[in-house]
C-alpha positions in Angstrom: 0.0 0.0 0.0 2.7 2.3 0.4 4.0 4.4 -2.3 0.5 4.5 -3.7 -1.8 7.2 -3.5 -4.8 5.4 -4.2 -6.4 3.3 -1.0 -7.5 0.1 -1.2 -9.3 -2.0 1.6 -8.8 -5.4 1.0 -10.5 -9.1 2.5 -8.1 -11.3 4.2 -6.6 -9.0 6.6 -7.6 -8.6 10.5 -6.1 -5.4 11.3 -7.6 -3.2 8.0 -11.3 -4.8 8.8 -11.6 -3.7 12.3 -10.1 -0.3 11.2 -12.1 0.3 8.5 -15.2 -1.2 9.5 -16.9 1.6 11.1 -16.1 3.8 8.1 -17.4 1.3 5.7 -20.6 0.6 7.2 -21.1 4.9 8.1 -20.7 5.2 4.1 -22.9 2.5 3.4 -25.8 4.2 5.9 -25.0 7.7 4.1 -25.8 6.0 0.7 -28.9 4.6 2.1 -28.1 1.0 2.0 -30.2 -1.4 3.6 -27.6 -3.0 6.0 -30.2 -5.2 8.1 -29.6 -7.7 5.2 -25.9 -7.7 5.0 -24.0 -9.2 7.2 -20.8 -7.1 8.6 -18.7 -10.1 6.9 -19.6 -9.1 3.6 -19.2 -5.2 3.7 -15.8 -5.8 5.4 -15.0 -8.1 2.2 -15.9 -4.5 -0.3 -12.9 -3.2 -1.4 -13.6 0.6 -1.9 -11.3 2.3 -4.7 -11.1 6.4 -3.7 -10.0 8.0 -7.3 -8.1 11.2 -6.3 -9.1 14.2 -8.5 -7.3 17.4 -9.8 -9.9 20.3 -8.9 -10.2 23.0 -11.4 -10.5 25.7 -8.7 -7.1 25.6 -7.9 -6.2 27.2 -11.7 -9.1 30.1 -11.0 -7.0 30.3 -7.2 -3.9 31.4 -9.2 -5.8 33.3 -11.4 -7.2 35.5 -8.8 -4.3 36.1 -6.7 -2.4 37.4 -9.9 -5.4 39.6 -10.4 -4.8 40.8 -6.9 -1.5 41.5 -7.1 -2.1 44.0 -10.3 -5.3 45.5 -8.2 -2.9 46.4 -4.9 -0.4 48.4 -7.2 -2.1 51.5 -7.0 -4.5 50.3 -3.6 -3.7 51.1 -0.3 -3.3 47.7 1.6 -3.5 47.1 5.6 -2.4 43.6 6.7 -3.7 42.0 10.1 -3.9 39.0 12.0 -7.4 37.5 13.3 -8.7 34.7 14.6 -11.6 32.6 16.2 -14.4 30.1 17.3 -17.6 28.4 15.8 -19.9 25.3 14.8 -18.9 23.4 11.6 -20.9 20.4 10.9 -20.7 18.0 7.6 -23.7 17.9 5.2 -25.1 14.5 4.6 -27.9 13.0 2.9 -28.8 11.7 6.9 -28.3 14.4 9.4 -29.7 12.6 12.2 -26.1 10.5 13.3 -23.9 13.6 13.1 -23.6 16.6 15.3 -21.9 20.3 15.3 -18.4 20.1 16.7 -16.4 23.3 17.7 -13.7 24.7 15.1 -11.6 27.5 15.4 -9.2 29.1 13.1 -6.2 31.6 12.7 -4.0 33.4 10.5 -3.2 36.7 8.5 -5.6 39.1 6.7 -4.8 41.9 4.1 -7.3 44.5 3.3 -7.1 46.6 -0.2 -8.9 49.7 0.1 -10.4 50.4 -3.7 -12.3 53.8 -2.5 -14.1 54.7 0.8 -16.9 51.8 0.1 -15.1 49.0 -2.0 -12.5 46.6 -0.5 -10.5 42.9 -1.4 -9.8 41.2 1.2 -7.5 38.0 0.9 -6.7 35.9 3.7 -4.2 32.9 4.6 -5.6 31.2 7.4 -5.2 27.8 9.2 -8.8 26.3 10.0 -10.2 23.4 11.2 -13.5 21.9 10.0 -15.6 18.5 11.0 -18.3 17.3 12.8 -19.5 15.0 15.6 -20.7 11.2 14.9 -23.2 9.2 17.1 -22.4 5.6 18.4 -23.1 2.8 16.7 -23.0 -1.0 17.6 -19.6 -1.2 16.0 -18.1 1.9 17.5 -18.3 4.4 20.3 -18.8 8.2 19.4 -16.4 10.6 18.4 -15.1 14.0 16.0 -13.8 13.8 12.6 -11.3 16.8 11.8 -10.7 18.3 8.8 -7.7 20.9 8.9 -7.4 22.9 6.4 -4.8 25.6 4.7 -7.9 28.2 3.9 -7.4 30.7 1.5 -10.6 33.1 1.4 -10.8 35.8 -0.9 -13.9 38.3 -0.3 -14.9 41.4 -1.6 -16.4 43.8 0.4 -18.6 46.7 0.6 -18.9 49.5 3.5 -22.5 50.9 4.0 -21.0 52.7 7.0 -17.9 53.4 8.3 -17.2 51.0 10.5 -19.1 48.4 8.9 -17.9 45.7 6.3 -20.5 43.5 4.3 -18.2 40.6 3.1 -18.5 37.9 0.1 -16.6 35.4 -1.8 -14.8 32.6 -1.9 -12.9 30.3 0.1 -10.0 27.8 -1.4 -8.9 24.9 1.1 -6.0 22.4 0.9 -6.4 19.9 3.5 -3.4 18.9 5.6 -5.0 16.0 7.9 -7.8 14.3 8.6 -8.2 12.7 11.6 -11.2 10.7 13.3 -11.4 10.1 16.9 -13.4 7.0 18.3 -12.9 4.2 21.1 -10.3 6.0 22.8 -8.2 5.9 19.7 -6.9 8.8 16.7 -7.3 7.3 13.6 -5.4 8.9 10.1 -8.1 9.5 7.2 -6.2 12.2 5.1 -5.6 9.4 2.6 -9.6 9.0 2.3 -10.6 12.9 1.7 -10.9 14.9 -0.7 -7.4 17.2 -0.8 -9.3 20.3 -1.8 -12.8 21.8 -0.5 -14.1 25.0 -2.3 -16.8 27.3 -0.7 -18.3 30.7 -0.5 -18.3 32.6 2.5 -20.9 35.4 3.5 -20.5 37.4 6.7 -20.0 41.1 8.9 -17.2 42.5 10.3 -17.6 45.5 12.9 -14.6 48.0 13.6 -15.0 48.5 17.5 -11.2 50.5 17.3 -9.2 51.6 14.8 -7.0 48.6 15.0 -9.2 46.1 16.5 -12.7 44.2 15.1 -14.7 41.3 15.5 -16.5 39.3 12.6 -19.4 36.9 12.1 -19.2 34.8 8.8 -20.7 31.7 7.5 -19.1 28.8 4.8 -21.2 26.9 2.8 -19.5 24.3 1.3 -19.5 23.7 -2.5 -17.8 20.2 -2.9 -18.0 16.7 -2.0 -15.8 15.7 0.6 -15.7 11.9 0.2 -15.5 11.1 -3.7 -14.9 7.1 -5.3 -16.5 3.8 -6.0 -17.6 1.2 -4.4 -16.9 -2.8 -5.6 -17.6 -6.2 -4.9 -15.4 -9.0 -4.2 -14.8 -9.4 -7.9 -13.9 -5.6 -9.0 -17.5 -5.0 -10.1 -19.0 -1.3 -9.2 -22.0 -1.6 -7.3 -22.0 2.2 -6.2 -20.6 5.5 -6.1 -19.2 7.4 -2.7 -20.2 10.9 -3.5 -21.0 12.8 -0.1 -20.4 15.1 2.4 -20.0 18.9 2.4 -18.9 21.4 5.1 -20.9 24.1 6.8 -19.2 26.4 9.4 -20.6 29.3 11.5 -17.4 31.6 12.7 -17.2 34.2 15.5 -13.7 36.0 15.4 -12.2 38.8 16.1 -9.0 40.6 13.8 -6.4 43.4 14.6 -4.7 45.4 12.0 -1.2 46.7 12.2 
């Protein structure tokens, strides 16, 4: 398995089943399989293939921040730090089994002043993003974290003069994934997606001149778990095409 950046879960082998188990059969319940005729046996025996996929975003990423770097030529630019606090949960097509788990996030901001009203403001920010998951018979209860390298770029627009009305979107490369369960981390980066693209929408209130607070929402455009499902005998019975983040921030920022 090493050396190789696709993942395959293969029959035979003690250690992989009761590792992957839990995962297999939460897919399987998010694809709404009917497991009360399947015996564990046989969905440990599935060998899931995860194809790994280039995202197009990351071209209109590079794009963009050339485009910024000709905008802040002639704009006046004020970089910052911020951070904070909030909810993120994962979208499935069940919501019942998972719950809202607390993020936070942290990292730089620079704002490019157009004119009194019309700003850019790119950020470079370390995040993290998952949810909670109910017991099942097979496992106790426990997080899944996404963490992320977020790159948000928002455009924004001053109805007063303390006030920010922000919008755009948000670029994220994932560095881990990591699930928590039975007392025990488990690695997963190998079985997400390695880019998640969004838009954010939020407010930002100056209290100072230097220091401001923020309340912004992600909605999460792609699938986080993307690949096929076979049988025994390489045949696809099914696709694995699920899963998107949502995150509610509170923050606060300072500007130098």
């Amino acid at each position: 398995m090493e050396g190789n950046n696709d993942e395959w879960i293969t029959p035979g082998k003690e250690h992989l089943r009761r590792y992957y188990q839990p995962f297999l059969l939460y897919l399987a319940t998010r694809l709404n399989y009917q497991l009360s005729s399947i015996k564990s046996s046989t969905i440990s025996s599935f060998p899931i293939f995860i194809k790994p996929k280039i995202p197009s975003m990351k071209k209109a990423l590079i794009i963009t921040c050339l485009t910024f770097v000709l905008i802040s030529s002639f704009a006046q630019i004020t970089v910052g730090v911020k951070a904070g606090a909030g909810l993120s949960n994962v979208q499935f097509p069940d919501p019942s089994s998972n719950k809202a788990r607390l993020a936070y996030y942290g990292g730089l901001l620079t704002e490019i002043s157009l004119d009194k009203k019309f700003i850019i403001q790119p950020e470079l920010l370390y995040s993290v993003k998952g949810y909670k998951f109910s017991p099942t018979v097979y496992s106790s209860g426990g997080r899944l974290s996404l963490n992320y390298i977020s790159v948000p770029v928002l455009a924004g627009y001053r109805p007063a003069d303390k006030l920010k009305i922000l919008l755009g979107p948000e670029f994220n490369f994932l560095t881990s994934a990591k699930s928590r369960f039975d007392n025990t981390d488990h690695d997963l980066t190998k079985v997400y997606k390695k880019f998640d693209f969004g838009i954010d929408a939020g407010v930002a209130y100056q209290i100072q001149k230097s220091l401001g607070i923020e309340v912004r929402y992600y909605y999460g455009l792609t699938y986080l778990l993307q690949g096929v499902v076979t049988d025994p005998f390489g045949n696809d019975i099914g696709a694995v095409k699920i899963g998107k983040n949502k995150v509610l921030q509170v923050g606060i920022c300072y500007k130098m």
